[in-house]
C-alpha positions as CSV (number, residue, x, y, z in Angstrom):
1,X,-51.7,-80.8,-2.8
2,X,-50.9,-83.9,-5.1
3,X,-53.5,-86.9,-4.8
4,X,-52.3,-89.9,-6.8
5,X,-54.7,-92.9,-7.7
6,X,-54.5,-95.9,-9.7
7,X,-56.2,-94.3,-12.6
8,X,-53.4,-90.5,-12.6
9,X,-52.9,-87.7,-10.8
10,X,-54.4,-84.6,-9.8
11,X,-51.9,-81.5,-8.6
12,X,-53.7,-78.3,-7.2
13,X,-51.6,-75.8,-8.8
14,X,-53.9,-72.5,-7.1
15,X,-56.4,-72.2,-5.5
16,X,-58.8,-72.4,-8.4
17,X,-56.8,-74.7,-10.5
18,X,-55.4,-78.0,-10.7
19,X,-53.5,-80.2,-13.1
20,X,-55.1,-83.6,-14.1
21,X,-53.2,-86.6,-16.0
22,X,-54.9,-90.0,-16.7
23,X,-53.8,-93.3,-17.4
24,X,-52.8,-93.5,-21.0
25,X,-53.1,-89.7,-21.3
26,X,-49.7,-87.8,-22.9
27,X,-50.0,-84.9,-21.3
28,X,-51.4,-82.9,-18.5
29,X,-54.5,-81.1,-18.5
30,X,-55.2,-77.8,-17.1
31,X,-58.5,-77.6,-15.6
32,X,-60.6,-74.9,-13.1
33,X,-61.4,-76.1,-9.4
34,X,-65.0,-75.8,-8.4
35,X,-65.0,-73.8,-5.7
36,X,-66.9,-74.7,-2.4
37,X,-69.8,-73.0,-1.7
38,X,-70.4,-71.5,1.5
39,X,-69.9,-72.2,4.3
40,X,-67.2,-74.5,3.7
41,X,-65.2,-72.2,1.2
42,X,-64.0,-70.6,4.6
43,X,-63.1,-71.7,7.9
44,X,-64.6,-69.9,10.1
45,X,-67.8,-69.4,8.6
46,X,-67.5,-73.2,8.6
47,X,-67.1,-73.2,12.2
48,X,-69.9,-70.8,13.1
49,X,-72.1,-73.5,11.2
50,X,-70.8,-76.5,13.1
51,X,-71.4,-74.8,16.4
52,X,-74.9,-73.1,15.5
53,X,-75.5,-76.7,14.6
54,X,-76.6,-76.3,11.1
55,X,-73.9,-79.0,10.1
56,X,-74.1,-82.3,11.3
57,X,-73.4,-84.6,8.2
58,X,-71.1,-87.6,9.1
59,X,-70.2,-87.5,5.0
60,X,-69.4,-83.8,5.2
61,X,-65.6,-82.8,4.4
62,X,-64.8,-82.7,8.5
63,X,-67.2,-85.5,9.3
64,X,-65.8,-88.6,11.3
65,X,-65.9,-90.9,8.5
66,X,-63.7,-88.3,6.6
67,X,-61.2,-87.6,8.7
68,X,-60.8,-91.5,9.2
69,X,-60.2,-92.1,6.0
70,X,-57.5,-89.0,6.1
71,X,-55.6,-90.7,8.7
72,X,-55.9,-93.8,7.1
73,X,-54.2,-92.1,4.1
74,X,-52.0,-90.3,6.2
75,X,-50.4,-93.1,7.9
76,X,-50.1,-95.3,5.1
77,X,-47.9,-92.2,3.4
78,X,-46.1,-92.1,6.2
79,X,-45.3,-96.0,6.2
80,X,-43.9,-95.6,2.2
81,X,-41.8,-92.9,3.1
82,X,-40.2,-95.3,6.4
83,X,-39.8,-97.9,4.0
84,X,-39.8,-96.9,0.6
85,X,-42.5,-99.2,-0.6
86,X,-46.3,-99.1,-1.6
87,X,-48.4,-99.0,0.8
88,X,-51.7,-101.1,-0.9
89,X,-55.0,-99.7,1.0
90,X,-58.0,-101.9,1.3
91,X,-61.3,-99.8,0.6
């Protein structure tokens, strides 16, 4: 996955590392991923917690207010790539 900001960039290179480069920075940095702790570092121990209801965070990585924001995200890439311009999201 690549995530792009106003301030760099951040490229997951594995699944415990990723590859950082900041605004007025030369080069790239190599730098671990924390890993998630249980149970969201795996799906379906993920799901057993959702639907033993021991997860019910609206801020948690599959919360509404997440998934929003992905699809706000989402669309907007998908409305660069139509038109080959930058899509500027409000906050």
């Amino acid at each position: 996955m690549e995530v792009y900001g106003a301030t760099g960039y951040v490229d997951t290179l594995k699944r415990d590392k990723v590859r950082v480069r900041l605004t007025g920075e030369t080069d790239e940095t190599l730098k671990p991923a924390t890993p998630l702790s249980a149970p969201q570092n795996d799906p379906l121990n993920y799901l057993a917690a959702v639907l033993h209801g021991q997860i019910q965070d609206q801020n948690d990585l599959s919360g509404t207010d997440t998934n929003v924001k992905v699809m706000r995200i989402l669309e907007a890439a998908r409305e660069s790539a139509r038109t080959g311009r930058t899509i500027t999201m409000t906050p």
